[in-house]
C-alpha positions, 0 to 999 in steps of 0.5 A: 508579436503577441502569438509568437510570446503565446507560443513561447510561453505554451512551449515553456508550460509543456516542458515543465509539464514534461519534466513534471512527468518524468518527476512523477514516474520516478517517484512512482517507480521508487515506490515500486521498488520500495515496496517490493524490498523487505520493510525497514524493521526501524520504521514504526509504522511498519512495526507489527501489530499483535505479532501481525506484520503488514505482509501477514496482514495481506496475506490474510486479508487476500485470503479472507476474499480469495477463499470466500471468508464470511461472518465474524466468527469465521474471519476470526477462525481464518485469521486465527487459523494463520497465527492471528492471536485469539480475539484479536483481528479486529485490532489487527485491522484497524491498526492496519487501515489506520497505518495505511491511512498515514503512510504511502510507504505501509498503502503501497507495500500492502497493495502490492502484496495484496494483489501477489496474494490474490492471484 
């Protein structure tokens, strides 16, 4: 009798298990979606920084890789050159990284630019 309940239960584990699955991927696939959709101009965390919105910053950070940017006169040239104000990258970044830190929603959309980007 024992093996039959262990069999019972090991079945009831692998449809919740199942389910959890399933739960996954559809959470995964809406933010998909979500980050291909225009950001909501309401959410703070996707409120530019220096005039630099999270899709502009994916652009110029895939384009600081994709072109071979080196040192920190030519990233702030690059970055300036794209509409970055005049000394102020360094801020742009670290409001970027520290955005995606906090947020799945400013990580996820900007992976996803970043990798259109880099193609």
């Amino acid at each position: 009798m024992g093996m039959f309940k262990d069999m019972k239960g090991m079945m009831e584990n692998a449809s919740e298990m199942s389910e959890q699955a399933k739960q996954m991927q559809a959470d995964a696939m809406a933010q998909q979606k979500a980050a291909t959709e225009p950001a909501d101009p309401n959410d703070p965390d996707m409120q530019p920084i220096q005039g630099i919105s999270v899709d502009r910053y994916a652009e110029i950070t895939a384009g600081l890789v994709k072109n071979g940017v080196l040192g920190i006169e030519a990233v702030n040239a690059y970055a300036e050159s794209l509409g970055v104000p005049t000394g102020a990258w360094q801020e742009v970044q670290n409001g970027w990284v520290a955005r995606m830190g906090q947020s799945m929603a400013v990580r996820t959309r900007y992976g996803n630019l970043y990798a259109e980007y880099s193609k």
